[in-house]
N, C-alpha and C positions, 0 to 999 in steps of 0.2 A: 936383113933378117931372113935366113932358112926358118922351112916348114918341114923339118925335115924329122921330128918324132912321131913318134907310132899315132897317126890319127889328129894328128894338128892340122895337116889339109881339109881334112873332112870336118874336122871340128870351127875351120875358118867357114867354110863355106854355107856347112848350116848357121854360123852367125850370122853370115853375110844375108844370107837370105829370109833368116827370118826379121834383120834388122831391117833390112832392107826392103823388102816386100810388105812390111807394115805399114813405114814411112809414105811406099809409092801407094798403096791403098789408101792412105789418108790426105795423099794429093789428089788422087781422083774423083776422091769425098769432095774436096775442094768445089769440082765441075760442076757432078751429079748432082750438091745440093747448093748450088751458088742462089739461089733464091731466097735459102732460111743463112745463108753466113755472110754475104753483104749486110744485111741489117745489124747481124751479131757485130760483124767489125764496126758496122758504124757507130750501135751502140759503146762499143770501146774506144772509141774516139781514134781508132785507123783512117789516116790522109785516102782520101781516092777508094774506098770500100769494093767500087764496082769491078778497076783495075787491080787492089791488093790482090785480093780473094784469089783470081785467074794467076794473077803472078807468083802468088808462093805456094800454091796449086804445084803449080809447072817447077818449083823448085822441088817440093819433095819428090815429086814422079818421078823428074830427070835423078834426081839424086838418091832415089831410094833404088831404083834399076840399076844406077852405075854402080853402086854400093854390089847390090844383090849380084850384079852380070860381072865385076871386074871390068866395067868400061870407062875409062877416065875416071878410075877411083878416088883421085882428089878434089877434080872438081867435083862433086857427087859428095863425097864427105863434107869437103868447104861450102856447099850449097846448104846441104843439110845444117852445119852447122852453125852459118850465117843465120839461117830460118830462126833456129831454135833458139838461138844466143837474143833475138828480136823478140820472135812471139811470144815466148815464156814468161816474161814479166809484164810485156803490153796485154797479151791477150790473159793470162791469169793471175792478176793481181790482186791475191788472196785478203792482201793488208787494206786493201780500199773500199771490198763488198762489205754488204750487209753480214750481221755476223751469220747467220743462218746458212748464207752460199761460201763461209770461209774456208770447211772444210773441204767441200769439192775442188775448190780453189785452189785449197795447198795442196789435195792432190795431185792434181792437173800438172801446177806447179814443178812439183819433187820428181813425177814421171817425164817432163820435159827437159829437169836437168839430169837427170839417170839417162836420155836419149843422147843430151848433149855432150855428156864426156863416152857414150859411144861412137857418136859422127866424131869425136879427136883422137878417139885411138885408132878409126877406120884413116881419117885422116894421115896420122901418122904415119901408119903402114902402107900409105898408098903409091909408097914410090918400091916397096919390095914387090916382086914377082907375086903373085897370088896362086897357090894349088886349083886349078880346075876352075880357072875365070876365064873370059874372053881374052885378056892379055891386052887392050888399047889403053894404051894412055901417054901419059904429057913424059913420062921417063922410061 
């Protein structure tokens, strides 16, 4: 796929970035507040709460940058969208809370899979050349 109309590069890269750059800020949340979201996971019954947390941490970060920078854009997409295909339904499982926390839930919810089919279109396109990215990757 060319990028080749008027303002498609620049239109990818502000996607890129603002998808990306969200994603990696909410892995770093991951770090920053690992003291209040171990408990959260364990409350949701996540295997190894103390290990997840750091682990998929480390997955949006690396994958919200590759995304945002054009660096190994696939794996970075595939990362992300491993995470979300996972967390989405463990971690906001709208149909199991109390009804009171249902609708935060489906929020959560709807906004993780609105993420999810963006890490597969970022996916998809990550074997074309990108306008105005680092250019490393697996193709």
């Amino acid at each position: 796929m060319v990028f080749d109309t008027a303002g498609a590069g620049v239109a990818l890269l502000l996607g890129r970035v603002l998808f990306g750059a969200i994603l990696a800020f909410t892995g770093l949340n991951h770090f920053l507040n690992v003291d209040q979201m171990v408990p959260y996971a364990e409350f949701k019954g996540i295997p190894l709460p103390e290990i997840a947390v750091p682990f998929t941490g480390g997955m949006l970060l690396f994958g919200g940058l590759a995304v945002a920078l054009g660096v190994y854009p696939v794996l970075g997409a595939g990362a992300l969208a491993l995470f979300l295909l996972v967390a989405t339904p463990t971690m906001h499982d709208f149909w199991a809370v109390a009804e009171e926390d249902q609708q935060d839930e489906l929020t959560s919810f709807l906004k993780n899979v609105g993420l999810l089919g963006g890490a597969l279109v970022f996916l998809t396109l990550g074997s074309a050349d990108w306008p105005y990215a680092v250019g490393v990757g697996l193709f």
